[in-house]
GUNU-183203 format. One record per residue (C-alpha): residue in one letter; y, z, x. Coordinates in Angstrom, 3 decimals. Layout:
N
   type         py         pz         px
      a          Y          Z          X
...
***
This chain:
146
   type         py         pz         px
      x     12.398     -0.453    -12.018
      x     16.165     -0.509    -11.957
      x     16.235      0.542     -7.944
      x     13.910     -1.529     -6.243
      x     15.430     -1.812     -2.513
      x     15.597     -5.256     -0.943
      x     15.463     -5.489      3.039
      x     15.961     -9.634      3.411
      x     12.082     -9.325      4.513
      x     10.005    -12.592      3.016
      x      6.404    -12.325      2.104
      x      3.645    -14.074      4.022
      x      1.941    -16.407      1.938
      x     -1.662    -16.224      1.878
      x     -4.798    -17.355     -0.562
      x     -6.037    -15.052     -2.743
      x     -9.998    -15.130     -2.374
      x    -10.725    -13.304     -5.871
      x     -9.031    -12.916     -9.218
      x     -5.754    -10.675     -8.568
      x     -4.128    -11.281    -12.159
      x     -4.243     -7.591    -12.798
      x     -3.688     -6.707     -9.537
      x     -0.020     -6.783     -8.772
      x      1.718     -4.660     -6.724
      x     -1.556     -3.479     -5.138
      x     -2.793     -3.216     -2.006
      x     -4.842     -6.254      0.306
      x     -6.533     -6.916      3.031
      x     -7.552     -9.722      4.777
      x    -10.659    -11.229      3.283
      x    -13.545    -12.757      5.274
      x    -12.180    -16.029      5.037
      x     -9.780    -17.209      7.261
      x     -6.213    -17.005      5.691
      x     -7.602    -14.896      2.646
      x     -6.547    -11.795      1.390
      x     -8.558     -9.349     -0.847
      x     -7.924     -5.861     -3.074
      x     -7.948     -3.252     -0.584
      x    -11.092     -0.938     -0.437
      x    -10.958      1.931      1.924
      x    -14.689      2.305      1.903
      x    -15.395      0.922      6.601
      x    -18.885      0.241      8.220
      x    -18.741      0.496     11.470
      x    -18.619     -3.114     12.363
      x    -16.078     -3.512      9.944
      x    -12.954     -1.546      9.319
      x    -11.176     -1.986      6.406
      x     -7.001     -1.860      7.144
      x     -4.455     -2.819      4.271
      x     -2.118     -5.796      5.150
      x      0.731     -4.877      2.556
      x      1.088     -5.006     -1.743
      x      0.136     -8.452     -3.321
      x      3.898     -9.184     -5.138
      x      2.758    -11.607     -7.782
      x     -0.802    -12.325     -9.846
      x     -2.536    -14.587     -8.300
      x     -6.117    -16.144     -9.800
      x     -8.982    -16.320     -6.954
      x     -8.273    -19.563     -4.820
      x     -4.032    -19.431     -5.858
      x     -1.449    -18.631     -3.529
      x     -1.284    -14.827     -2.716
      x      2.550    -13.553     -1.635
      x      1.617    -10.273      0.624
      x      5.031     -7.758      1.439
      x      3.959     -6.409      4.766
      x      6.736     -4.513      6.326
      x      9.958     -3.325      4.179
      x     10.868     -2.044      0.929
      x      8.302     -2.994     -2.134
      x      7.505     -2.349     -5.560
      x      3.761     -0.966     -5.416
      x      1.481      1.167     -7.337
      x      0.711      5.023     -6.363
      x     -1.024      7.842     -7.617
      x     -1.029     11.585     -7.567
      x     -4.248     13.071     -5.826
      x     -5.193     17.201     -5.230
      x     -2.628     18.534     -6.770
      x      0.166     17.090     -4.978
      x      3.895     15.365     -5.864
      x      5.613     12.013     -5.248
      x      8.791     13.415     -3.877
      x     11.201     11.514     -2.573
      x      9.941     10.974      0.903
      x      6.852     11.638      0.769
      x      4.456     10.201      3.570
      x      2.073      7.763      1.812
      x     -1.733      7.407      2.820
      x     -3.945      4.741      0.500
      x     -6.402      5.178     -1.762
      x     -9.714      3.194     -2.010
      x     -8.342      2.037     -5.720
      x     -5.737     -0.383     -3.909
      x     -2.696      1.857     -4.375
      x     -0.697      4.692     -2.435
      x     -1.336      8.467     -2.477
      x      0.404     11.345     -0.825
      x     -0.982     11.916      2.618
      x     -3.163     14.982      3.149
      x     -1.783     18.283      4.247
      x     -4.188     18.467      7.231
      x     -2.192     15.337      9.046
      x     -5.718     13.500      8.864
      x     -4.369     10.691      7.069
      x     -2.904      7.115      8.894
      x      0.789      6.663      7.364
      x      1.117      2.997      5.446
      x      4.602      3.876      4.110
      x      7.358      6.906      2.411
      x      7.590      7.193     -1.470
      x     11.484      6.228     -3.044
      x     10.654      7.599     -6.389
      x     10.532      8.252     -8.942
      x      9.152     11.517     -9.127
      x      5.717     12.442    -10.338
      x      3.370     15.358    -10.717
      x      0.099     14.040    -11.736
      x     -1.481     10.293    -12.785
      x      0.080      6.958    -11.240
      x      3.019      4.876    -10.999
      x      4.806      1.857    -10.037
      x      7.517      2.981     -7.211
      x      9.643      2.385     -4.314
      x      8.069      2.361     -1.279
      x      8.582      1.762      2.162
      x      5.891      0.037      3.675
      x      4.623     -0.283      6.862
      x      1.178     -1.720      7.777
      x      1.455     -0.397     11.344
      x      0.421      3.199     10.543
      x      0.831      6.155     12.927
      x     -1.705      8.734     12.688
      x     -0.768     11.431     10.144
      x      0.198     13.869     12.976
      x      2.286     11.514     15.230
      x      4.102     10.476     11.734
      x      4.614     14.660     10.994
      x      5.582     15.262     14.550
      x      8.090     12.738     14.446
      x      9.513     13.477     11.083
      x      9.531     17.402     11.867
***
C-alpha cells in the first residue's frame, strides 16, 4: 500500500478481549469489559447498541495489547456491496463483517469515514481511509458535502 496517509494521530492502546490475529485492519468496538475492544458486529438490541471505535492496526491474540486508529487516516479493510464502487471519496458506512462499505444511496447510513483508493468495482480491499468514529447521519454528511 505504497500511499498510506499519515496525520501524526497515535493509536489508543487497548486489550484485545478475543483472538484478533486475522483481524487486522478491521473494525472494533468496545467489548464488555472495561478497557476491551472487540471485532465490530453491526447486529444492536435495544439495550445495547453496537458503535465501531476505529480499525485494530496490528494482530493482537485475546488478552494482548490492541492498538485502535480512531480518528485520521488508516489502512483498513472495505468491501463492495449492491452494486456500487470505491471511488475516490466515497462516503463509507460499515458492514457487520468488521470492514467499510459504500454508504447507501438513500442517505440512511451513519458516515464512519471517505474511501482514498484504490478503486474497486466488486469484492474487498485493503485501502485508504479517512476515519472518523463520530459519524453524521448519512444526510447531514450528503448535505454538507453537496
Amino acid at each position: 500500500m505504497a500511499n498510506y496517509f499519515n496525520t501524526g494521530i497515535s493509536e489508543v492502546p487497548m486489550l484485545a478481549d478475543e483472538d484478533l490475529t486475522a483481524f487486522q485492519w478491521h473494525l472494533v468496538m468496545a467489548a464488555s469489559t472495561n478497557g476491551y475492544v472487540q471485532l465490530f458486529d453491526i447486529l444492536p438490541t435495544a439495550a445495547s447498541p453496537r458503535f465501531p471505535v476505529g480499525v485494530v492496526v496490528n494482530r493482537p491474540s485475546a488478552g494482548e495489547e490492541a492498538s485502535v486508529k480512531a480518528l485520521g487516516f488508516v489502512k483498513a479493510r472495505a468491501a463492495v456491496v449492491g452494486g456500487c464502487t470505491l471511488n475516490w471519496g466515497t462516503l463509507l458506512s460499515v458492514s457487520n463483517a468488521g470492514h467499510f462499505v459504500p454508504a447507501s444511496q438513500d442517505a440512511s447510513d451513519p458516515i464512519y469515514g471517505i474511501w482514498f483508493g484504490p478503486v474497486i468495482t466488486s469484492g474487498s480491499v485493503y485501502g485508504n481511509v479517512l476515519l472518523n468514529m463520530f459519524p453524521a447521519s448519512g444526510l447531514q454528511a450528503l448535505n454538507t458535502i453537496n
